[in-house]
C-alpha positions as CSV (number, residue, x, y, z in Angstrom):
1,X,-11.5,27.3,7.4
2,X,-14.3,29.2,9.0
3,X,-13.6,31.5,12.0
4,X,-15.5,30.7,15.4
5,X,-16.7,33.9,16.8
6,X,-18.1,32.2,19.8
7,X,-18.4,28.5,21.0
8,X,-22.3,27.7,22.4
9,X,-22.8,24.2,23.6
10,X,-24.7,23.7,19.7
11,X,-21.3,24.7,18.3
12,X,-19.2,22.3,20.2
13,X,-21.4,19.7,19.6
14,X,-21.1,20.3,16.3
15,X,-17.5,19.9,16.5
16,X,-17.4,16.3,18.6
17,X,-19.8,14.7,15.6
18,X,-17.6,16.0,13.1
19,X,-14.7,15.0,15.0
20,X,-17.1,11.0,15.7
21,X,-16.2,11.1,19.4
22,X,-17.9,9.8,22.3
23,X,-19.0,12.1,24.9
24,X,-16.3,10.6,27.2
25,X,-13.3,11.2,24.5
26,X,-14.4,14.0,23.4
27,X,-14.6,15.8,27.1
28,X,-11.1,13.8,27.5
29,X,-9.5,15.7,24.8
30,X,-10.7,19.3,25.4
31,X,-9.8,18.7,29.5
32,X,-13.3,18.8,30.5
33,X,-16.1,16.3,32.2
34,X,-17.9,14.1,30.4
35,X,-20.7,15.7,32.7
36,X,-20.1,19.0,31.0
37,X,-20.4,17.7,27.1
38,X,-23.8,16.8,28.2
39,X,-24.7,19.7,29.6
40,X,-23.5,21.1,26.2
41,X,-26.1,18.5,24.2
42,X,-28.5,19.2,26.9
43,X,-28.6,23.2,27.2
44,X,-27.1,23.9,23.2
45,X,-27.5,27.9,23.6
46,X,-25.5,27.8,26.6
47,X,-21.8,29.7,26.1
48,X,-18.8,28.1,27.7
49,X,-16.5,29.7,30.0
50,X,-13.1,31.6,28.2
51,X,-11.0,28.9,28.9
52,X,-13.2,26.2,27.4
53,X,-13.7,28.3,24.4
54,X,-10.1,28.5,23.8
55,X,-9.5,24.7,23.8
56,X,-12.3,25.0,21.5
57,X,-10.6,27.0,19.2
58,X,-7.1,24.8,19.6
59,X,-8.8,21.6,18.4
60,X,-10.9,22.9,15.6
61,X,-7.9,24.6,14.6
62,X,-6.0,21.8,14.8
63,X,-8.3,19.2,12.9
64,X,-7.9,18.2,9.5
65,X,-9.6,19.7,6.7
66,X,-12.6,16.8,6.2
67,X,-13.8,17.2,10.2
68,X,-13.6,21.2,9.4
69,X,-15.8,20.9,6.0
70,X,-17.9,18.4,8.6
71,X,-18.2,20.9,11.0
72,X,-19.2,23.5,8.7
73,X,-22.3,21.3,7.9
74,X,-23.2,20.1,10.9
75,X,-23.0,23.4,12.5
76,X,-25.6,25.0,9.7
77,X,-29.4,25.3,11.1
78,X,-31.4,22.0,10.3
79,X,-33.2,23.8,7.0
80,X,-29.9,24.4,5.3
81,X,-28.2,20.9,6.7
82,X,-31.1,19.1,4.8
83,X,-31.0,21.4,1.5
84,X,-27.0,20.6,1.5
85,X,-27.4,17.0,1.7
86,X,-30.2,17.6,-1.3
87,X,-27.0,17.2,-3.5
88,X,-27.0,13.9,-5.4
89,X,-24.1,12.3,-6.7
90,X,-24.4,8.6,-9.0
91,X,-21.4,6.4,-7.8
92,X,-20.6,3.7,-10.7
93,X,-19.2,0.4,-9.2
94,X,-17.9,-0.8,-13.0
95,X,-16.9,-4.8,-13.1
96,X,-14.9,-6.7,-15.4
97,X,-13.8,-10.0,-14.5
98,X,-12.7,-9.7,-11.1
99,X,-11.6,-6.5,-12.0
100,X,-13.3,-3.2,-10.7
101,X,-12.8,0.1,-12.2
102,X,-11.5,3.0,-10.3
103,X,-9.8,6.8,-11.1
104,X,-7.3,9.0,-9.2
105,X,-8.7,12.1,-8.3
106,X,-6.8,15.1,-7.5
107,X,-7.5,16.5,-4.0
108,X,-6.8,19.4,-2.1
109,X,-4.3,18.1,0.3
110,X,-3.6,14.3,-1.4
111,X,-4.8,12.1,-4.6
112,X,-7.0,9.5,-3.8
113,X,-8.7,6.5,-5.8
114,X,-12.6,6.5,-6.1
115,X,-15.1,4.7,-8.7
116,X,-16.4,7.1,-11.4
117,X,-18.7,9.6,-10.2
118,X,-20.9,12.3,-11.4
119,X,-23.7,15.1,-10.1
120,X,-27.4,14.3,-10.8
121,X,-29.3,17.3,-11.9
122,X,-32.5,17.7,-10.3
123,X,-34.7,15.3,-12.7
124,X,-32.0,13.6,-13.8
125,X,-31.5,9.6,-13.3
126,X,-28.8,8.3,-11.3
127,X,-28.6,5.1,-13.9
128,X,-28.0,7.5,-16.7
129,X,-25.2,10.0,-14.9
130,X,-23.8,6.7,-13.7
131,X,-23.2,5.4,-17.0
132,X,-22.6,8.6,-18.5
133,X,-19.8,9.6,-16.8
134,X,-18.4,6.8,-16.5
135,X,-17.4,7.3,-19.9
136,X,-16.5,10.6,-19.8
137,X,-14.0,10.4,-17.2
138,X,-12.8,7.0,-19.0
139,X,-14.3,5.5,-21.9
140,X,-15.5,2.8,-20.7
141,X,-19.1,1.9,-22.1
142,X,-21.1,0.1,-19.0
143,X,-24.3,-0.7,-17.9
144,X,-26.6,-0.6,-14.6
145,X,-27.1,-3.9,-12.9
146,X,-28.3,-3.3,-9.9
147,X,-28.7,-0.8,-7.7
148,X,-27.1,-0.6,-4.6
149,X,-28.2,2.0,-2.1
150,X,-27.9,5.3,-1.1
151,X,-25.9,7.4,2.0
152,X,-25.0,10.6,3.5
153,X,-21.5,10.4,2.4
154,X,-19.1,10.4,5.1
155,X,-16.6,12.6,3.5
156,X,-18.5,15.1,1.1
157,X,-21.7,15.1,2.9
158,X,-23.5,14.6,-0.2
159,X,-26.0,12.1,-0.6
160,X,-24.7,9.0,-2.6
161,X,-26.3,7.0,-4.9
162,X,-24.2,3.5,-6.2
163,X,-24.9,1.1,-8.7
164,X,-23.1,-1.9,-10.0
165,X,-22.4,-1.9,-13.3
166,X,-21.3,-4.3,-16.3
167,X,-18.1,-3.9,-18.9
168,X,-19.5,-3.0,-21.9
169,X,-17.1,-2.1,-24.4
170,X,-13.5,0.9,-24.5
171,X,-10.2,1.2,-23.0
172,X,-9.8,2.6,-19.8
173,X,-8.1,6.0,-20.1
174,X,-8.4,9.0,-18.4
175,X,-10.2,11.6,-20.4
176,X,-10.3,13.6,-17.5
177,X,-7.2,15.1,-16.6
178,X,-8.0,18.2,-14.7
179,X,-10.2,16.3,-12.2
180,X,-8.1,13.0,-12.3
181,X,-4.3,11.3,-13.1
182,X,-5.1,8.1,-13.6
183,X,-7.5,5.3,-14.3
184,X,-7.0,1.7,-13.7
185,X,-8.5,-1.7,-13.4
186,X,-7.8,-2.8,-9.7
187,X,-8.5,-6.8,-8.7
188,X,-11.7,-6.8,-6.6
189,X,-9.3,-8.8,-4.3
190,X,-6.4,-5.6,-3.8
191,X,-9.5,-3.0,-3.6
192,X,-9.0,-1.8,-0.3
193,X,-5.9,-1.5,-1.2
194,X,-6.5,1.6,-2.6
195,X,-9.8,2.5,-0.7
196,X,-9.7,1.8,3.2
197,X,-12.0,-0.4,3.5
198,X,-13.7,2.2,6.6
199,X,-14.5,4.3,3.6
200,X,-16.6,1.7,1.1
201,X,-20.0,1.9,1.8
202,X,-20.4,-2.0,3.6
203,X,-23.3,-2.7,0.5
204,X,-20.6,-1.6,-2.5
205,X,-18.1,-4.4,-0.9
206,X,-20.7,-7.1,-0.5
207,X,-21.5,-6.8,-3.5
208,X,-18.1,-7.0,-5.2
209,X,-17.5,-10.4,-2.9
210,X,-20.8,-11.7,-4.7
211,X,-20.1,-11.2,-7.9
């Protein structure tokens, strides 16, 4: 977690977008008006008073470790927010059936299930990282379908890239056992069972319901 040295209205600001709060529950939960989060958006240079930077420092402290990583992008200047979200990552949406294909991953607080993912390179095709990795994390042979869209992921702050994909050929297994526990084939039906359904980009699940 990064230190604050010193809240300016930029900062704070920083903190309510990483934290997705209105201007009104934000204010509410540091015990100011929402007259003075405005003034924050309005003046960002400006440097609130002690006791506003302490509440300041009580929430941040106090927020979980995704709306801190947030933060920490949000509050980088504009040049270095955009060369951060440069990063590319191909998200494989792998169907069998009615089955979809998903791995465990191993995080720093909790495990969590996610479809097989993998960094693009600069030059490199999402189609082809989507695919590869996809076996490499469980040998499963697949291929693209269609592709699905892109977003600033709300989590990682990454830009993601998903495609649908096709069962080709292999046993799911997990060949990757530092980064994951487990692979399985989950009914499309009992998906957001495993992913809250908040956290599937809207595109990814229309397309499952469609197929």
């Amino acid at each position: 977690m990064d230190v604050v040295d010193q809240w300016t209205g930029r900062a704070a600001c920083a903190l309510q977008e990483a934290l997705r709060m209105s201007n009104e529950a934000f204010a509410n939960r540091i015990g100011a008006s929402p007259r003075t989060v405005a003034g924050w958006h309005a003046a960002p240079d400006i440097v609130p008073r002690a006791e506003m930077q302490a509440a300041l420092d009580t929430i941040y402290e106090k927020a979980g470790e995704m709306v801190q990583k947030r933060f920490g992008r949000l509050s980088l200047p504009p040049e270095e927010r955009v060369q951060a979200q440069a990063l590319r990552v191909a998200i494989a949406v792998v169907t069998r059936a009615d089955e979809v294909l998903l791995v465990c991953r191993r995080g720093d607080a909790a495990l969590s299930w996610q479809f097989p993912a993998g960094m693009v390179k600069p030059g490199g095709s999402v189609e082809s990282v989507a695919i590869q990795e996809t076996h490499a994390e469980t040998g499963v042979h697949c291929a693209v379908r269609d592709q699905l869209g892109s977003r600033v992921h709300p989590q990682t702050g990454v830009l993601a890239s998903y495609v649908l994909c096709d069962y080709l050929a292999g046993e799911a297994t997990n060949l990757d056992a530092v980064e994951n526990v487990d692979v399985a084939w989950v009914p499309r039906a009992a998906l957001t069972r495993f992913i809250p359904a908040d956290r599937i980009y809207p595109p990814v699940l229309k397309a499952l319901e469609a197929a």
